[in-house]
C-alpha positions in Angstrom: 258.1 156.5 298.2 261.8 155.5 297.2 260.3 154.0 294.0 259.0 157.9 293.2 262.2 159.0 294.3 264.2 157.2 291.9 261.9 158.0 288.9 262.3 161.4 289.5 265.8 161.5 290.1 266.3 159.9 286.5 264.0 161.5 284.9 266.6 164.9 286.2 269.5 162.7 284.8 267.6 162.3 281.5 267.0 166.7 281.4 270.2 167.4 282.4 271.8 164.8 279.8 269.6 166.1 277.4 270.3 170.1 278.3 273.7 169.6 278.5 274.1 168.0 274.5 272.1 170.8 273.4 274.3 173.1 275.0 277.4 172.1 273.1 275.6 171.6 269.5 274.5 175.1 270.6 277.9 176.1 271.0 279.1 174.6 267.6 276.4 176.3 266.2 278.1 180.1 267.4 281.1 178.7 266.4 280.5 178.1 262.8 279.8 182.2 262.5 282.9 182.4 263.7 284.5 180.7 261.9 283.3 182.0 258.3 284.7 185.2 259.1 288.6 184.0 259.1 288.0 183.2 255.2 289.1 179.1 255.6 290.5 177.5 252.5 288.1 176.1 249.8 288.0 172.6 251.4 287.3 173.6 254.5 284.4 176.0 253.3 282.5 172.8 251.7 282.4 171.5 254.9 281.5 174.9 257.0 278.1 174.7 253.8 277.0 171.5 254.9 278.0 171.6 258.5 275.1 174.1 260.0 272.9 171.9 257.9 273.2 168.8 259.4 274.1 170.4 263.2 270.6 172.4 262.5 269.0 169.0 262.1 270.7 167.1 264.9 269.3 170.4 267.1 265.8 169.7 266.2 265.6 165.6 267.0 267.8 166.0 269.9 265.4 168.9 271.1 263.0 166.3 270.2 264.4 163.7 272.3 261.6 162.5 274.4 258.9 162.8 271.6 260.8 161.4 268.9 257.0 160.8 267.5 256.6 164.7 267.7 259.6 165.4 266.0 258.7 163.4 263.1 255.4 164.6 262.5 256.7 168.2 262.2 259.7 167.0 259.8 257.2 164.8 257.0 254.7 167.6 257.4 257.2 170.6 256.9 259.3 168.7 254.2 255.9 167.4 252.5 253.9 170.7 252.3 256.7 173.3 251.8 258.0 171.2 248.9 254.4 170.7 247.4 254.2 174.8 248.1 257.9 175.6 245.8 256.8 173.7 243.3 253.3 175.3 243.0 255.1 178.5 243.3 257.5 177.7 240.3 255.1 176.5 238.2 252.1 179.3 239.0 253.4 181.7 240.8 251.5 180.9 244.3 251.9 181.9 246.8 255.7 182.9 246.3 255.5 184.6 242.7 257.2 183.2 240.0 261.2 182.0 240.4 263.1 179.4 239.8 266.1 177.8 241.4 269.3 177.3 239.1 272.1 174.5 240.1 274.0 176.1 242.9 271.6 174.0 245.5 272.6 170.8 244.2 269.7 168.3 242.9 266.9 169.2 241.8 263.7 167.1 242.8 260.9 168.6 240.1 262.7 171.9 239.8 262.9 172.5 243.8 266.7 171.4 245.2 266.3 168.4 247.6 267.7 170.1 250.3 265.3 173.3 250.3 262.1 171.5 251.7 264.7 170.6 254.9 266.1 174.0 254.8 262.2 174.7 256.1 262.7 172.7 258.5 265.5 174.3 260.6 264.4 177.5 260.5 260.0 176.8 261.4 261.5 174.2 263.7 262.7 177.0 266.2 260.7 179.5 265.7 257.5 177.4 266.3 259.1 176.1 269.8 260.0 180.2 270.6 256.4 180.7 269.7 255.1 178.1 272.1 257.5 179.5 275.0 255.5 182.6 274.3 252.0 180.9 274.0 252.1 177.9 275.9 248.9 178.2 277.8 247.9 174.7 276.2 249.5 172.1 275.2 250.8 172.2 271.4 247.9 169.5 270.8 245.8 172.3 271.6 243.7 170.5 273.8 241.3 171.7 276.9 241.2 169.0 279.2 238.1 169.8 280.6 236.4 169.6 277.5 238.4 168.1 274.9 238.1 170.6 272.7 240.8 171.8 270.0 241.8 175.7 271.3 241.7 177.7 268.1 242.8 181.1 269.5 246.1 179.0 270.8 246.5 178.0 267.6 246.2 181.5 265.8 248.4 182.8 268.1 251.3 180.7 267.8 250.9 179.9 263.7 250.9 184.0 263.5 254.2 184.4 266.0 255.9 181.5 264.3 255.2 183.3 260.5 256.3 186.5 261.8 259.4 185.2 263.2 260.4 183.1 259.7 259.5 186.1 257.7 261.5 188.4 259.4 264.7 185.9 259.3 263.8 185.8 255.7 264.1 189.9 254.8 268.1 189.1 254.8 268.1 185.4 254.0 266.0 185.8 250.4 267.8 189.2 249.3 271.3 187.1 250.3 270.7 183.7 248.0 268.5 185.4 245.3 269.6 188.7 244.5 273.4 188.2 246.0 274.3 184.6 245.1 271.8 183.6 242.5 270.7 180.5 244.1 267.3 181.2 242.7 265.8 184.0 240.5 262.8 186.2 240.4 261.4 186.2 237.1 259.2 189.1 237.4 260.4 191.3 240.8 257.5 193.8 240.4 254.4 191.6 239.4 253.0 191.9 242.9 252.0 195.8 242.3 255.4 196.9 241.8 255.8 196.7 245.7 259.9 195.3 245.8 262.2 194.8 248.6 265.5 194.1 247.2 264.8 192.7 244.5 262.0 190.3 246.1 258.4 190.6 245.3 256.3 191.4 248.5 253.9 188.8 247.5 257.2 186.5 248.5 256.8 186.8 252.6 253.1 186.9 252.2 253.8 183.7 250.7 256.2 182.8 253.4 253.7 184.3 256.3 250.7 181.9 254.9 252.8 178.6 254.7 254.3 178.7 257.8 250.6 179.6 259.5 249.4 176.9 257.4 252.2 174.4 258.1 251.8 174.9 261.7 248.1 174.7 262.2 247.9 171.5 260.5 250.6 170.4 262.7 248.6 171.2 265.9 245.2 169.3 263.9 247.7 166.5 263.8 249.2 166.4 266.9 245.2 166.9 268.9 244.0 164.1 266.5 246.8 161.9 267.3 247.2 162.4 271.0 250.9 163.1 270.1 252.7 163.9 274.3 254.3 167.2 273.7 253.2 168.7 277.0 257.0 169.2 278.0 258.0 171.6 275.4 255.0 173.4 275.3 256.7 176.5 277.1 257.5 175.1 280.5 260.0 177.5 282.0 261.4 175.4 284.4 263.1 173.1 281.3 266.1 175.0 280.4 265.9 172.9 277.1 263.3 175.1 276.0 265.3 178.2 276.0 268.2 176.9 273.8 265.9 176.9 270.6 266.9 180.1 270.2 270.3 179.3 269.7 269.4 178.2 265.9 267.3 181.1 265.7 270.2 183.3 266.0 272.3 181.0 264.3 270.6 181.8 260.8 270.7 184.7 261.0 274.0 185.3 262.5 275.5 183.2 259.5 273.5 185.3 256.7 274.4 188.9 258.2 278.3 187.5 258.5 278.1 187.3 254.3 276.2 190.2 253.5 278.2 192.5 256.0 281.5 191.5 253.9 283.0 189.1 256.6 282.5 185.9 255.1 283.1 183.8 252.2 280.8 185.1 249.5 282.2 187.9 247.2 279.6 190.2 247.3 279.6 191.5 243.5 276.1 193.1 243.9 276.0 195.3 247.2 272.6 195.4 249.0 271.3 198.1 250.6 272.5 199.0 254.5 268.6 198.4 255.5 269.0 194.5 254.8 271.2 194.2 257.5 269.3 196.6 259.7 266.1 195.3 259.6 267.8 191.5 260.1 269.8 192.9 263.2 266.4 194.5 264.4 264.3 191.4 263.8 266.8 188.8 265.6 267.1 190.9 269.0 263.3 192.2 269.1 262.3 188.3 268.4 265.1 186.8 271.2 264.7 189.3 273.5 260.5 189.1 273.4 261.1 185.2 274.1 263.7 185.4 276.4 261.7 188.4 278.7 258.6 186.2 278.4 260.8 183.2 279.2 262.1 184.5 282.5 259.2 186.0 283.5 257.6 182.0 283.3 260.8 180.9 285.7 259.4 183.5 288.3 256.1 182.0 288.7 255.5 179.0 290.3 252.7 177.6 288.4 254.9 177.3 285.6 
């Protein structure tokens, strides 16, 4: 009995170490927002560009922290498949349309900029685990234990919340870097039946919607073929880890509506219309409030 005692008391250590670091990247992460709006000196504003980057990142493997393994697998398999996706898209037009990046990302790795497949990362990273907060009736290995089979209605449901969340973070971040800052360009806005949003094909977040659903559901193939332990993020409410993924949710889109609203560093030559903003606004507190409802509801119930 003292032996269980002691595992469990360190295994509270271990949550509450790991909740509490999550906390304060969580709290740089506001911060940054923030900080953008007081206009800082050039210098300072190279660092503020690569800063959410790299605290996005740390976010995900500390989340990650007692299934480093997990954590990986998402990472090669995001990186691997969104950047084999750009490139198609560049080069054929699918499932994006047809664009192309110019030099204001930095290197490009056959035409797509090194940091873009990453990028993917940060954003599907917490929107998959807000998905899986909302679905988390299996494991994220999709597994039923009585018999071993893979659950593909678990799967549908969180590949189709996780593409809806991504897209609608992406109705304010494409119009922002494409049509505001030119960080890539749409060759041909109208080739998807002339149906445009800003300047964006719509055939771009039907792209987006079927890459992250694809990205995800071989994720969860993986992770049931692997036997890969995710059980304790797979929604428990009684983790307050879990919660904070929302955090960098908010976080990309608080830093994109900050720059199109006029508060930030970007001089905004070409002015975008009030519904940008609107609709990102709308998405961000429908999607948090949705997981954070579902979220406390989870914390009432004791099978949870």
């Amino acid at each position: 009995m003292p032996d269980s005692v002691d595992m469990r008391l360190e295994s509270l250590k271990s949550v509450s170490l790991k909740t509490g670091l999550l906390s304060i990247f969580s709290g740089l992460l506001l911060v940054v927002p923030l900080l953008v709006m007081f206009k800082p000196a050039t210098s300072l504003r190279m660092v503020l560009m690569f800063l959410p980057f790299f605290l996005l990142l740390s976010f995900a493997f500390l989340h990650g922290w007692w299934s480093m393994r997990r954590g990986i697998v998402v990472l090669l398999l995001t990186v691997v498949m969104t950047f084999f996706i750009e490139w198609m898209s560049i080069n054929f037009g699918v499932p994006f349309g047809h664009y192309h990046y110019t030099d204001k990302l930095g290197t490009l790795v056959f035409d797509v900029p090194w940091v873009i497949p990453f990028q993917w990362f940060n954003v599907l990273y917490p929107s998959y685990f807000m998905a899986c907060i909302i679905f988390p009736t299996m494991t994220m290995s999709g597994m039923d234990a009585q018999a071993n089979r893979f659950d593909l209605n678990a799967l549908l449901a969180r590949g189709l919340i996780t593409a809806a969340f991504m897209v609608g973070w992406d109705l304010i971040n494409d119009p922002l870097m494409a049509t505001v800052v030119g960080m890539w360009i749409w060759e041909s806005p109208t080739e998807f039946f002339g149906l445009v949003y800003e300047g964006i094909p719509l055939s771009n977040y039907i792209g987006w919607a079927i890459t992250v659903f694809v990205v995800v559901a071989i994720f969860e193939l993986v992770a049931h073929f692997l036997r890969v332990n995710v059980n304790w993020v797979s929604g428990s409410a009684h983790n307050r880890s879990n919660i904070l993924v929302i955090v960098p949710y908010a976080f990309n889109y608080l830093i994109q509506l900050v720059q199109v609203l006029g508060l930030g560093t970007i001089t905004i030559t070409t002015p975008l219309s009030p519904l940008v903003p609107i609709l990102a606004t709308g998405s961000l507190i429908l999607s948090v409030l949705v997981v954070l409802l579902v979220y406390l509801q989870r914390c009432k119930s004791p099978s949870t």
